[in-house]
C-alpha positions in Angstrom: 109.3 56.5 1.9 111.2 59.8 1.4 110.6 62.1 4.4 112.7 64.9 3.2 113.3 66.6 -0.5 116.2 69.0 -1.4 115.0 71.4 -4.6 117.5 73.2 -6.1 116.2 76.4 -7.7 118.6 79.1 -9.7 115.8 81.4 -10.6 115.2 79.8 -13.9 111.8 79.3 -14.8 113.0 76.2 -16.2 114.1 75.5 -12.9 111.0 76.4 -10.9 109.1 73.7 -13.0 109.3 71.2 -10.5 107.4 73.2 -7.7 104.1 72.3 -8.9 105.4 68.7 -8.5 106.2 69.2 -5.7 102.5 71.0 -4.5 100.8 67.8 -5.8 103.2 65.1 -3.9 105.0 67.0 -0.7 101.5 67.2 1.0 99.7 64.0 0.8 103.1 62.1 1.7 104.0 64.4 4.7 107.2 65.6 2.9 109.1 68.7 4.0 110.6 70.5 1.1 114.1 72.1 1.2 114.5 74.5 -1.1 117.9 75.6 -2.3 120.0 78.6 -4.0 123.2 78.3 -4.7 125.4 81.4 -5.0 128.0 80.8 -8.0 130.6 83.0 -6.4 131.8 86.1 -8.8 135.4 87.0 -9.4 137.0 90.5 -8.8 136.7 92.1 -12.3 138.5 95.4 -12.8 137.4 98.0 -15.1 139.8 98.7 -17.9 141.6 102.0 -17.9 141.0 102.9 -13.7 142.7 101.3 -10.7 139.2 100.1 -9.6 138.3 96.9 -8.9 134.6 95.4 -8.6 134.4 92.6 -5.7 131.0 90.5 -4.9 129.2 91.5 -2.2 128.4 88.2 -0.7 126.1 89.3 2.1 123.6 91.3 -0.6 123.4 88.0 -2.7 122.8 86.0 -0.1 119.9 88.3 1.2 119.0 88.4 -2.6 118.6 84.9 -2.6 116.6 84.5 0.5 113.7 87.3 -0.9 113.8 85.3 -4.3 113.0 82.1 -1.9 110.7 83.5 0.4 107.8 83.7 -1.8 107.7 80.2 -3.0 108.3 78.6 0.7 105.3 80.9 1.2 103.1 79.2 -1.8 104.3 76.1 -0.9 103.5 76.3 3.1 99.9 78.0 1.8 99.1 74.5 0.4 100.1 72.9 3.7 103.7 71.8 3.0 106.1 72.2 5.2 109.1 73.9 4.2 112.4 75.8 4.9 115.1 77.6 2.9 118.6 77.1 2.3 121.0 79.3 0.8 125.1 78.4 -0.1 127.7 79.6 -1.8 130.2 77.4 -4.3 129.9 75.5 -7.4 126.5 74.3 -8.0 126.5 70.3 -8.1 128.8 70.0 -5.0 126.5 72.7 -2.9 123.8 71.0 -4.0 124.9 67.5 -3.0 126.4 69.0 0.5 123.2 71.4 0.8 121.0 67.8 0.9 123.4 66.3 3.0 123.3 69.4 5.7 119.2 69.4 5.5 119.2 65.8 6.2 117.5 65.0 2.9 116.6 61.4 1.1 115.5 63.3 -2.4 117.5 65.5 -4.4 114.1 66.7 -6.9 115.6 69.3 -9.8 114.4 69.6 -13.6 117.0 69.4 -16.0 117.5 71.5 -19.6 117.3 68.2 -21.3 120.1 69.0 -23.8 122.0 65.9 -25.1 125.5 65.8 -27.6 127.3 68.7 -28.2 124.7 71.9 -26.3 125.8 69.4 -22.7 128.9 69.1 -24.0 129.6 72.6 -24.3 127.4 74.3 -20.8 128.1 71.0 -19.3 125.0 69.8 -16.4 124.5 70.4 -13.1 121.8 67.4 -12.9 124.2 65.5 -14.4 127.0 65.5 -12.7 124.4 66.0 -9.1 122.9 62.4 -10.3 126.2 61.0 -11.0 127.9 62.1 -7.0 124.4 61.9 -5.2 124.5 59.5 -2.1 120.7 60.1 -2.1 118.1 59.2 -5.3 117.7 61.6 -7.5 114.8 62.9 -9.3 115.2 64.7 -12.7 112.1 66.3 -14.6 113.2 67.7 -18.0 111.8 70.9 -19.0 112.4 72.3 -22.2 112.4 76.2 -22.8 109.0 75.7 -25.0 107.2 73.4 -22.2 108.3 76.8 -20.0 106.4 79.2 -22.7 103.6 77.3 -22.7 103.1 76.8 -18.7 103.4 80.8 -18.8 100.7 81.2 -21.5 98.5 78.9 -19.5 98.9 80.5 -15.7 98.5 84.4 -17.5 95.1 82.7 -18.7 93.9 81.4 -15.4 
């Protein structure tokens, strides 16, 4: 039985679809929950027409990151799962795959866009290629951008 699950989260709502899996299976099967931002890093840009040049400041995204995570580790432990965070910095799929190798995880669990033919073609997929290099299982939930609306409507109601 899994012991340990990796979430990826970007911030998407589309992403944070899977925590309420996760609230319904993490606790009855004593799973600890890893959940995980990874930091696309930004390129210098310079502005046209001035010498100056704009440079990511890694240390405030990282802290970024950690605030945007702190909440839902907080939800999640509130239901009596265990959990920790984990932040990296790279290209998503590999800091994904290495971020669940560091934690020590069995479960990668991430929802995917669901887009098929030329839309995967085009953005390409992060589940994708994480499924296709994994070493662990992989779990994908597809969420679609209306399944997102309508999970929205329904918790402003409650």
């Amino acid at each position: 039985m899994y012991k340990r699950v990796t979430v990826p989260l970007d911030g998407s709502m589309v992403a944070e679809g899977i925590i309420p899996l996760m609230l319904e299976i993490a606790g009855p099967l004593d799973m600890e929950v890893v959940l995980l931002r990874v930091l696309v890093p930004i390129p210098p840009s310079v502005i046209e027409g001035s010498r100056h040049i704009e440079v990511e400041d890694v240390e405030k995204r990282r802290a970024e990151a950690e605030e945007y995570l702190a909440p839902i580790a907080a939800e999640l432990r509130t239901k009596g799962v265990r959990v920790r965070t984990l932040v990296r910095r790279g290209e998503p799929a590999s800091e994904i795959i290495a971020g669940a190798r560091e934690a020590g995880s069995d479960l990668i669990a991430m929802t995917t866009h669901g887009r098929s033919g030329f839309g995967r073609l085009l953005f390409g997929s992060v589940a994708e290629a994480v499924l296709r290099h994994s070493e662990v299982p992989v779990f994908l939930m597809r969420q679609t951008a209306a399944q997102v609306t309508a999970r929205a409507a329904w918790e402003t109601v409650r």
